[in-house]
C-alpha positions in Angstrom: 38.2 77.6 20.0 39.5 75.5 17.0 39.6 71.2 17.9 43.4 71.4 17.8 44.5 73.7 20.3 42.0 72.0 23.0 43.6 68.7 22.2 47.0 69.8 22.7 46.2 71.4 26.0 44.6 68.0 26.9 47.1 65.7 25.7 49.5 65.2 28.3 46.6 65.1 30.7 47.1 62.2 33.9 44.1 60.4 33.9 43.2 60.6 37.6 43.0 63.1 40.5 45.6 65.7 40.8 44.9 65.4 44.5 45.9 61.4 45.3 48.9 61.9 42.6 51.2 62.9 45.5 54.4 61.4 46.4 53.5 61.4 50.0 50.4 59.9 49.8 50.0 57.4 53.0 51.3 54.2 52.3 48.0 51.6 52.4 46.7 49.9 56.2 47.3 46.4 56.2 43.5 44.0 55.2 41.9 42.6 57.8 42.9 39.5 58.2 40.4 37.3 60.7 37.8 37.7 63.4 38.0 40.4 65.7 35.1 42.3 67.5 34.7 46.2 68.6 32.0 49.0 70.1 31.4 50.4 66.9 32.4 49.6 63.5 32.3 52.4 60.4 32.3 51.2 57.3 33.8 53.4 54.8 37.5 55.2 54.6 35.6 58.3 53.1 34.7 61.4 54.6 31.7 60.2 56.2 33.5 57.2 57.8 36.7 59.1 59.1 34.9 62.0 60.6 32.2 59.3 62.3 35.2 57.3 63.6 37.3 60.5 65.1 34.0 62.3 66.6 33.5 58.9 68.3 37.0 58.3 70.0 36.1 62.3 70.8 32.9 61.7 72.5 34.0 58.2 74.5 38.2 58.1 74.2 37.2 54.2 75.6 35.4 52.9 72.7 36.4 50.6 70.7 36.1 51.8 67.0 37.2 49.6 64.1 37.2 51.7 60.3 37.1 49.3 56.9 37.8 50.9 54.0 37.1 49.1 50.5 39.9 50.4 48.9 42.4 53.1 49.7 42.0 56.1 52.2 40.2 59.0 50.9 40.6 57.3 47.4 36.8 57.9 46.3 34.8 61.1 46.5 36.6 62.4 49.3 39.7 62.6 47.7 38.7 63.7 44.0 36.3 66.9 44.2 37.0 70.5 44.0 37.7 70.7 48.0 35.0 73.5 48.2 33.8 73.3 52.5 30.5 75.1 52.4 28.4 75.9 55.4 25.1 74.8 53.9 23.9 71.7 55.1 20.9 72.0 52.3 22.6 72.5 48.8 22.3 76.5 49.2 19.6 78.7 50.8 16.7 78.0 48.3 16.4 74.6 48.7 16.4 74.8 52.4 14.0 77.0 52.5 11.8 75.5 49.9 11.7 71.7 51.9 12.3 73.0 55.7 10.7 76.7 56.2 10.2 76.7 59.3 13.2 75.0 60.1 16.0 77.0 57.8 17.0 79.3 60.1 18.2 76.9 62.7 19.7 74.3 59.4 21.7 77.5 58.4 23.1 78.1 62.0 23.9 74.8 62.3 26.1 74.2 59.6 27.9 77.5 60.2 28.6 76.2 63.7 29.3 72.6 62.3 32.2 74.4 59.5 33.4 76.2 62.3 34.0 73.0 64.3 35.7 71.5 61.5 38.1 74.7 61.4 38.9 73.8 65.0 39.5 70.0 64.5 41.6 70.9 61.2 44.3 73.4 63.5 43.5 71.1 66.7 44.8 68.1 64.8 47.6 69.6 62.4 46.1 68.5 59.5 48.0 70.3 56.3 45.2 70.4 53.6 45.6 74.0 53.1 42.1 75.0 54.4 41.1 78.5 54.0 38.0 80.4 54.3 38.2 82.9 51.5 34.4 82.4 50.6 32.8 81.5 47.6 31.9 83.7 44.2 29.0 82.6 42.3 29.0 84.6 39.2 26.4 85.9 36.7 27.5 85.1 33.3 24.3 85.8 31.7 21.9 89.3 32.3 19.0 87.3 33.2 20.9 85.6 36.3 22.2 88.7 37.7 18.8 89.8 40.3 19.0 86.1 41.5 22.3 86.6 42.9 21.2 89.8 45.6 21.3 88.2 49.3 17.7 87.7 50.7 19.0 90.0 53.5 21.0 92.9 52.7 22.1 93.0 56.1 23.6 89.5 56.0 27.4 89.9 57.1 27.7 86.3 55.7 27.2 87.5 51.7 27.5 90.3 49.6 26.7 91.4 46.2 29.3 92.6 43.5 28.4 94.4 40.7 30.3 93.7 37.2 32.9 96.4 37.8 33.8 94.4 41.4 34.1 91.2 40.0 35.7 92.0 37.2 38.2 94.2 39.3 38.7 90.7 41.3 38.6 88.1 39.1 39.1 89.4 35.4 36.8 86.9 33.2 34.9 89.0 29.7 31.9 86.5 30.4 31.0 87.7 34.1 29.0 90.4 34.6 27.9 90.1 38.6 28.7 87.9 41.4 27.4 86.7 44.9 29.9 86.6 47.4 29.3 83.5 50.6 31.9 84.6 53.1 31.2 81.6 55.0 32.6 79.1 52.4 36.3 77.6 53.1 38.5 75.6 50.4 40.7 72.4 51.3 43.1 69.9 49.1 40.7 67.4 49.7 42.8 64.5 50.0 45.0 65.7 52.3 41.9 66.2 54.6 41.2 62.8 54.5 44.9 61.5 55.1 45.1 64.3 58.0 41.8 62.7 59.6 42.6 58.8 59.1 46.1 59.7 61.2 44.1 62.2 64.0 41.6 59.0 64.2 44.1 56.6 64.7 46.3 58.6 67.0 43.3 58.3 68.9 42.4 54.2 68.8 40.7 53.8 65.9 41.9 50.8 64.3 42.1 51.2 60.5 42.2 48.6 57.7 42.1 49.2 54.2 41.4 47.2 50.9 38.8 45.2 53.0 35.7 45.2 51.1 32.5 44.8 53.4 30.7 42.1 51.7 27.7 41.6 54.0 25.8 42.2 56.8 24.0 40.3 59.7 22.2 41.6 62.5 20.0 38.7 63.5 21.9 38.3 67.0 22.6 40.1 69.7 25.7 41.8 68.0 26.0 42.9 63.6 28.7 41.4 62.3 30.5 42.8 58.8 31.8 39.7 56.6 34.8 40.4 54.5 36.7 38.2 52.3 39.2 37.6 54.7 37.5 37.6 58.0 34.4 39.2 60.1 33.7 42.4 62.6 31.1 41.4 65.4 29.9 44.9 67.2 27.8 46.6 69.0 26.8 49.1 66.6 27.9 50.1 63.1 28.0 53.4 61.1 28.0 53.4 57.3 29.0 56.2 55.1 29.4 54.0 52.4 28.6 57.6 50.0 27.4 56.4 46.7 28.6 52.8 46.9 25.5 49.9 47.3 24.0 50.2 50.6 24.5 47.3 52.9 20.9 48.9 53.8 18.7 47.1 50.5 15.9 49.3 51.4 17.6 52.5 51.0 19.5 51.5 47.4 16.9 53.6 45.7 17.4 56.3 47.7 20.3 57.7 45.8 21.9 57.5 42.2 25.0 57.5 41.0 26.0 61.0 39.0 29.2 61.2 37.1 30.9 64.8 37.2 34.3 65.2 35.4 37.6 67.5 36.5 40.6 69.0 35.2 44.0 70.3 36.7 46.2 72.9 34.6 49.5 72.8 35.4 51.1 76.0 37.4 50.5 79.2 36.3 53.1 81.7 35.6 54.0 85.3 37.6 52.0 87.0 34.0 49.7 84.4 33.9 48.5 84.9 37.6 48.9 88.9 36.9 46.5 88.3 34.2 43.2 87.0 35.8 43.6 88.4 39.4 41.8 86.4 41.4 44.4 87.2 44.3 42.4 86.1 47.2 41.9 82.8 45.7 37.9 82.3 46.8 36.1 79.3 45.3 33.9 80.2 42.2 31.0 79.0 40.4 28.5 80.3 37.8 24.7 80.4 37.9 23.5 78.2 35.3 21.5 74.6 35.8 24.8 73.3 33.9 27.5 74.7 36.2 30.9 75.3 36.1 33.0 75.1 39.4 36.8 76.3 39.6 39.1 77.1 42.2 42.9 78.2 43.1 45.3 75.5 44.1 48.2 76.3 46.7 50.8 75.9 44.1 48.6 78.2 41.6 46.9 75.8 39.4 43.5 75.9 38.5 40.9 73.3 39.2 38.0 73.4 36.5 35.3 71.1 36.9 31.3 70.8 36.7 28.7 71.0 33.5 28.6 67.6 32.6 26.8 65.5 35.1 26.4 62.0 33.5 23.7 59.2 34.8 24.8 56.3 33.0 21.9 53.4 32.4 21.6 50.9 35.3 22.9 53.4 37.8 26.4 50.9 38.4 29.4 52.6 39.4 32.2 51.0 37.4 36.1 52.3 36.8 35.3 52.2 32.9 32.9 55.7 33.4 36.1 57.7 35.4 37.4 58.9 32.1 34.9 60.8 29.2 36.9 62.3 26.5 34.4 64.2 25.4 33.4 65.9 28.3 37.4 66.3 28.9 37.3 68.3 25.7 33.7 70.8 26.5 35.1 71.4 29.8 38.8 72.4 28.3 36.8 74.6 25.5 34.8 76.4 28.9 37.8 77.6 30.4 39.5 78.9 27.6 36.2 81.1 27.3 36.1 82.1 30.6 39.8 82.9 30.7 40.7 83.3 26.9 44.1 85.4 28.3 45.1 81.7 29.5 45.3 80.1 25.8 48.3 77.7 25.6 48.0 76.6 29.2 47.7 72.9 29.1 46.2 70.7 31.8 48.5 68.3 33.7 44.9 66.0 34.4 41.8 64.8 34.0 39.4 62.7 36.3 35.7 61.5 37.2 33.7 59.9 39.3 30.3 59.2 40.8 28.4 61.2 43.4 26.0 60.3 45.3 22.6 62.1 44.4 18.8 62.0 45.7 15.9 63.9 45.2 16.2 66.2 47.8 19.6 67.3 47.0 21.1 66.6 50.1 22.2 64.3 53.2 19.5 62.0 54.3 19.5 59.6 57.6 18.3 56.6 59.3 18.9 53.4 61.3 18.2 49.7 60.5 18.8 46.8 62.5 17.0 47.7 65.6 18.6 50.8 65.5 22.2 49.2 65.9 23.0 50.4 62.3 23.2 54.3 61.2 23.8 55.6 57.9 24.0 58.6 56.1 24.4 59.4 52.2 22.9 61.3 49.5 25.2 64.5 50.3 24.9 65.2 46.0 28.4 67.0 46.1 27.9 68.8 48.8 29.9 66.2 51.6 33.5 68.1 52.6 32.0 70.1 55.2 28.1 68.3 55.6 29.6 64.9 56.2 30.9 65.6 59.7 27.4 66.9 60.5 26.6 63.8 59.1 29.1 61.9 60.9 27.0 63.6 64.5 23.9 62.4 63.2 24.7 59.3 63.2 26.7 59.1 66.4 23.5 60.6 67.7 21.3 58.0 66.2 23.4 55.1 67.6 23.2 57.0 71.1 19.3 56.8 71.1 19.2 60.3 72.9 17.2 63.1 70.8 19.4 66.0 70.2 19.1 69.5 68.0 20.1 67.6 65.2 18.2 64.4 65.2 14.9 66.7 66.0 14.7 68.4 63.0 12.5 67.4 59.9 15.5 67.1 57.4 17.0 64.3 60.1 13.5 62.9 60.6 12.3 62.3 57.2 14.0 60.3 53.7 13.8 61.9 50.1 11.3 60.7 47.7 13.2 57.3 46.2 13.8 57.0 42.8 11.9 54.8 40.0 13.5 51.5 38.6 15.1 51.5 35.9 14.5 52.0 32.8 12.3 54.9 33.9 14.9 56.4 36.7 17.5 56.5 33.2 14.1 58.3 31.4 13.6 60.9 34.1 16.8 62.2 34.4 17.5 62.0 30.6 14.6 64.1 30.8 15.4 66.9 33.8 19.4 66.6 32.2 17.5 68.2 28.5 15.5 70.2 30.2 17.8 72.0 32.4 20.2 72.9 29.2 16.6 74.2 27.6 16.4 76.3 30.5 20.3 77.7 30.1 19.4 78.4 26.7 16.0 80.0 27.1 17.0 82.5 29.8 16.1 80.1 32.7 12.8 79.5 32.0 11.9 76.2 33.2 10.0 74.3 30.7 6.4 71.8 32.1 8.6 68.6 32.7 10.9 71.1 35.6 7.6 73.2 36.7 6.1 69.5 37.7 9.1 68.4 39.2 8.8 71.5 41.0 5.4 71.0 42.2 6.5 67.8 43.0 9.2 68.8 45.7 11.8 66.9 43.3 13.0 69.8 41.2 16.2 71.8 41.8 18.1 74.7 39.5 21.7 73.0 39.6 
């Protein structure tokens, strides 16, 4: 597609997420301001933070639970990605199986059980995010991807394979030519989750504050106690989903990396428009490649289009400067019109990035510190709307001291393979970045640089 038509679809672009530009957004908490002391205390107003705060007025309606957000509600990860809620607790089915074997089956059950609860807490709660469970189509756009997308069982009620004349009679794209259906996956508006959980929190107890930055930690008495630029939290115990923000954990900072990924918003789609690419029963949808596209249905029938691109920038800093990349704005815009070249003059109404939190095994990690008085979980590599409230347990059951289902199995039990200092983390993934685009363009094979992160347990297809 010719350089001028791209820029005038992106050019009256908003450049942040479609999802916090809302006129009902929740006005910001009051800072903390002074001393105070709780049971627990949850740093982090994400995901992670509001579903370990809720679960634990849930379990013990007498605790005392403090939240501190940085920043705003929801205002980070949690309330700028694609809203796709998968059951997988592991990144997908292969990667599970590839680090936990013997464990898989139970990890799979688990996080269906764990979506399902969300589902519940979602209607229990009245939160209005639009959740739906119309699954999730990942698509074969080139002929050597198509076997890999066949279920591992056949008799799976959970998945299904289409053919090309099924998914092009559902979704009507010239570049697909198979899919894989996941019936399990369900969609959200992301930020509206978030607000709905902040207000089902604190209609429970929790006390929230907001733009109170949690600037260090001490755990040498008998209690922790968070400093903050305006005042201190002595508790008990303290949960951090701080998602790919500095640990207050130094020992676990190289445990993850920041990983920019990009988004863009049309704006509504016309009656025609809609006629013309089906896609009537609005499931999530991604193709197959290492560089990825994901894209999804909005309630008032935009389309979210976001993926490819997944920028490590040196030094591994997350910093406001890296939220907006013209040039990726520009390959993503030139994507969709290929994928949906009947949608040429649509413009898109924004355009938005930011840093997720990656490790080497591709997903959620746990652990304590501080004589166990301090839980954290992270490293949920884009995978945290539905596996951070599994998450969110884990912890709670860390804290408790009590072994549960969770907490006994190996992906609990053990950490991910840390990454290098720089400059060699920069190197590696400048490397694996090149090498996966080889392997788009070379019909997936993986070149000796993937093959020995392969070998090495580090290596992954997406």
């Amino acid at each position: 597609m010719a350089t001028v038509p791209i820029e005038r679809a992106l050019r009256d672009a908003q450049p942040g997420s479609f999802w916090l530009d809302a006129a009902d957004r929740p006005a910001a908490r009051p800072p903390l301001d002074g001393a105070t002391t709780c049971d627990l205390a949850v740093v982090g107003g994400g995901y992670s933070g509001l579903w370990t705060a809720l679960l634990a007025k849930e379990r013990h309606p007498d605790r005392d639970v403090v939240l501190l957000e940085g920043d705003r509600i929801g205002w980070a990860a949690s309330g700028r990605n694609g809203g796709f809620c998968a059951a997988s607790l592991t990144h997908g089915e292969a990667n599970g199986r590839d680090r936990w074997p013997d464990e898989y089956e139970q990890l799979a059950a688990m996080g269906r059980q764990n979506l399902d609860e969300l589902e519940v807490a979602v209607a229990r709660y009245g939160i209005d995010c639009d959740f739906h469970r119309r699954g999730e189509l990942t698509v074969a756009t080139e002929p050597h991807q198509v076997a890999e997308l066949h279920p591992s069982d056949p008799d799976d009620p959970h998945e299904a394979f289409w053919d090309r004349e099924q998914i092009q009679a559902a979704v009507h794209s010239p570049t697909y030519l198979a899919a894989h259906l996941d019936r399990t996956t369900a969609l959200v508006d992301p930020a509206r989750l978030a607000w709905g959980l902040a207000r089902a929190a604190q209609e429970l107890g929790v006390r929230i504050v907001e733009h109170t930055p949690v600037t260090g930690i001490d755990g040498s008495g008998s209690s922790v106690v968070l400093r903050t630029p305006r005042g201190s939290v002595t508790a008990r115990q303290v949960a951090l989903g701080t998602n790919v923000f500095p640990s207050l954990v130094r020992r676990t900072r190289l445990l993850t990396v920041p990983v920019y990924d990009y988004v863009l918003m049309t704006e509504p789609l016309s009656e025609a428009q809609l006629d013309g690419i089906g896609w009537a029963d609005r499931q999530g949808i991604g193709d197959s490649a290492n560089q990825f596209h994901y894209y999804r249905r909005t309630a008032d029938d935009r389309i979210l289009w976001g993926g490819y691109d997944a920028v490590y920038n040196f030094g591994g800093r997350v910093a406001d400067r890296h939220d907006q990349r013209p040039a990726t704005a520009a390959k993503l815009a030139e994507h969709f019109f290929a994928t949906f070249p009947q949608l040429d003059g649509l413009r898109f109404s924004h355009a938005w990035g930011g840093p997720i939190d990656t490790c080497t095994r591709f997903c959620a990690y746990f652990g304590t510190s501080h004589g166990g008085r301090v839980a954290y979980a992270a490293g949920f590599t884009g995978l945290g709307v539905g596996a951070t409230r599994f998450g969110a347990n884990v912890m709670l059951d860390l804290l408790a001291g009590e072994p549960t289902e969770r907490t006994r199995t190996r992906m609990v039990r053990t950490t991910p393979v840390p990454f290098p200092p720089e400059p060699l983390a920069w190197a590696g993934i400048t490397a694996t970045r090149w090498s996966l685009a080889q392997a788009d363009r070379n019909q997936g094979r993986r070149n000796l640089w993937l093959r020995t992160l392969d070998r090495l347990g580090l290596g992954f297809d997406s």
